[in-house]
C-alpha positions as CSV (number, residue, x, y, z in Angstrom):
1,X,42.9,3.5,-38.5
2,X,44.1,6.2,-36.3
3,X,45.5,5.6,-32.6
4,X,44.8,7.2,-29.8
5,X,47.2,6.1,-27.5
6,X,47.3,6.4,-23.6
7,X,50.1,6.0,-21.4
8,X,50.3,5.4,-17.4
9,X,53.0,5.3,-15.5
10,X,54.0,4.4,-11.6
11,X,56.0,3.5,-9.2
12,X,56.1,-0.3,-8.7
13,X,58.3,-1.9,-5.1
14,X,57.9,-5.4,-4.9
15,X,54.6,-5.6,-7.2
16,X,53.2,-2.9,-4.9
17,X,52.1,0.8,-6.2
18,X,50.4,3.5,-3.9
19,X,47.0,3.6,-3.3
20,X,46.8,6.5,-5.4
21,X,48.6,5.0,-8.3
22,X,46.4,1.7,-7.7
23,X,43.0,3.5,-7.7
24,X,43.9,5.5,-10.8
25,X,44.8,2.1,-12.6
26,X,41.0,1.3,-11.6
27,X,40.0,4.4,-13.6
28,X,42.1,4.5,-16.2
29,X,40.6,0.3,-17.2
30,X,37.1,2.0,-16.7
31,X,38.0,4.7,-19.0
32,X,40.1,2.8,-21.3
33,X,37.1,0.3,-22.2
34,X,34.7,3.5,-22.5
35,X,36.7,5.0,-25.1
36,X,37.8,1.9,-27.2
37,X,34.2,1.4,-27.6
38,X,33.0,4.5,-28.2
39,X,35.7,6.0,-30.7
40,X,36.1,2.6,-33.0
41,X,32.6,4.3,-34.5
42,X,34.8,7.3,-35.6
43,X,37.8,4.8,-36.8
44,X,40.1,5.6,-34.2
45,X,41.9,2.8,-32.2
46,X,42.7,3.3,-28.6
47,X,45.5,1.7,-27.1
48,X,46.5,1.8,-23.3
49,X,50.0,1.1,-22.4
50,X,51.6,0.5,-18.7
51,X,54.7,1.3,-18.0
52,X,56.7,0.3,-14.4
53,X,58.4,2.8,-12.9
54,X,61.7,1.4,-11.0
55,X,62.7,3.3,-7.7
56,X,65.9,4.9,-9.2
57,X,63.1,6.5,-12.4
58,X,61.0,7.8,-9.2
59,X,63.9,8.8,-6.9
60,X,65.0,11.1,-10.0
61,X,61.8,12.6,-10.7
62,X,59.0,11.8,-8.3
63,X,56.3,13.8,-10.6
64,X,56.9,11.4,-13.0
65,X,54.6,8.7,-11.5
66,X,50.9,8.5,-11.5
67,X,51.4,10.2,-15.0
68,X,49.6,9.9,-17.7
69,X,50.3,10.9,-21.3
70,X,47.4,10.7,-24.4
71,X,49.1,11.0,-27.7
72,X,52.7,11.9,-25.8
73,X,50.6,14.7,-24.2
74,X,50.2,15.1,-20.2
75,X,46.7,14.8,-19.4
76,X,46.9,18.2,-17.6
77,X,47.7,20.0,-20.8
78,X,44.6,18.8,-22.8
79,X,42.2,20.3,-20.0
80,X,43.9,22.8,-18.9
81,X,44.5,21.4,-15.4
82,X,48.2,22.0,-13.3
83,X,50.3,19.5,-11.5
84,X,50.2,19.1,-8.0
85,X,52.2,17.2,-5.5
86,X,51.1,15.8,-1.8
87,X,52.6,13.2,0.6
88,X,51.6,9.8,-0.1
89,X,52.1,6.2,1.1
90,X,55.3,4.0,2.7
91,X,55.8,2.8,-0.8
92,X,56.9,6.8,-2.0
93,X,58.8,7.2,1.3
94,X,59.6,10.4,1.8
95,X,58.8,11.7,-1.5
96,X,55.5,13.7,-2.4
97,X,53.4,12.1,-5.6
98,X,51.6,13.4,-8.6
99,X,48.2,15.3,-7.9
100,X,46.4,16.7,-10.6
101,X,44.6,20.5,-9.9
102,X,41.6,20.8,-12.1
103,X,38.8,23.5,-10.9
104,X,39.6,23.9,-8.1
105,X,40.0,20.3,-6.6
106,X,43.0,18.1,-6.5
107,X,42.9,15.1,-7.3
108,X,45.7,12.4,-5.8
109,X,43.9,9.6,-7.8
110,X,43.1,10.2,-11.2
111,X,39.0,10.0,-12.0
112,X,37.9,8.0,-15.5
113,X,35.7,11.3,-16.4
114,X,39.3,13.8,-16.2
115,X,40.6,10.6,-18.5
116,X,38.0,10.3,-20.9
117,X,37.4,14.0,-21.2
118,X,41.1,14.7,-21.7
119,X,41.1,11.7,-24.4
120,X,38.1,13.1,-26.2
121,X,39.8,16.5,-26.8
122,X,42.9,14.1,-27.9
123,X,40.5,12.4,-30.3
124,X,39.1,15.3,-31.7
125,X,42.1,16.4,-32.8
126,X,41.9,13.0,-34.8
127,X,39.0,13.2,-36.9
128,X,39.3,14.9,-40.3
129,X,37.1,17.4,-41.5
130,X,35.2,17.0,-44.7
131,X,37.2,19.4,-46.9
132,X,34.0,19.3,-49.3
133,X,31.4,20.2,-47.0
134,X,33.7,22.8,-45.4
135,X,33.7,24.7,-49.0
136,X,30.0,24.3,-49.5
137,X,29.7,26.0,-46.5
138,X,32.5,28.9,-47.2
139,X,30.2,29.3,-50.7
140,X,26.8,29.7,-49.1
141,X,28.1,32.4,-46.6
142,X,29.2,34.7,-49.9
């Protein structure tokens, strides 16, 4: 079985994230139970992996929370989106957080249909094609 594996990270202070980071943990469960039921039809397994981002990971790199990765991929770079970055919450201090630019809106948190759509490109990329039925249809064109 293949994997399609999603990762999230955030910042996490005294089992406390941003309201950002929180809401797109909301999303990314919706998402996450969309897709593992929907893509085990087409033998792929989706796995969704959480990863706690200590204050010294976030101080270095503040872009680095609220990101999410499909297959070691940013989610941004399967639908062509940009990274953006805005103020946040007391838990980021002074720091500005992860925004997402995708046709022209930014989004702070991100939505289950930017996750699911990014993740279907992902699985595409997954499913073989039918070498036979490809050449039958190379023949018929001659």
């Amino acid at each position: 079985m293949k994997k399609l594996i999603i990762k999230w990270q955030r910042l996490v202070q005294n089992n406390t994230t941003c309201p950002r980071c929180a809401d797109t943990g909301l999303e990314i469960e919706k998402a996450y139970i969309k897709l593992k039921e929907s893509l085990k039809h087409f033998n792929i397994e989706v796995l969704l992996e959480k990863h706690e981002l200590t204050e010294t990971e976030f101080n270095k790199n503040p872009l680095i929370s609220n990101l999410i990765l499909i297959n070691d991929k940013p989610l941004e770079a399967w639908i062509s989106a940009e990274t953006g970055q805005s103020k946040c919450c007391s838990v980021c201090g002074d720091e500005e957080c992860r925004t997402i630019q995708f046709r022209g809106n930014i989004y702070e948190a991100i939505p289950e249909n930017l996750i699911i759509k990014a993740s279907l490109i992902a699985a595409s990329e997954l499913i073989p094609i039918d070498k036979k039925s490809s050449i039958l249809t190379i023949k018929n064109f001659k």
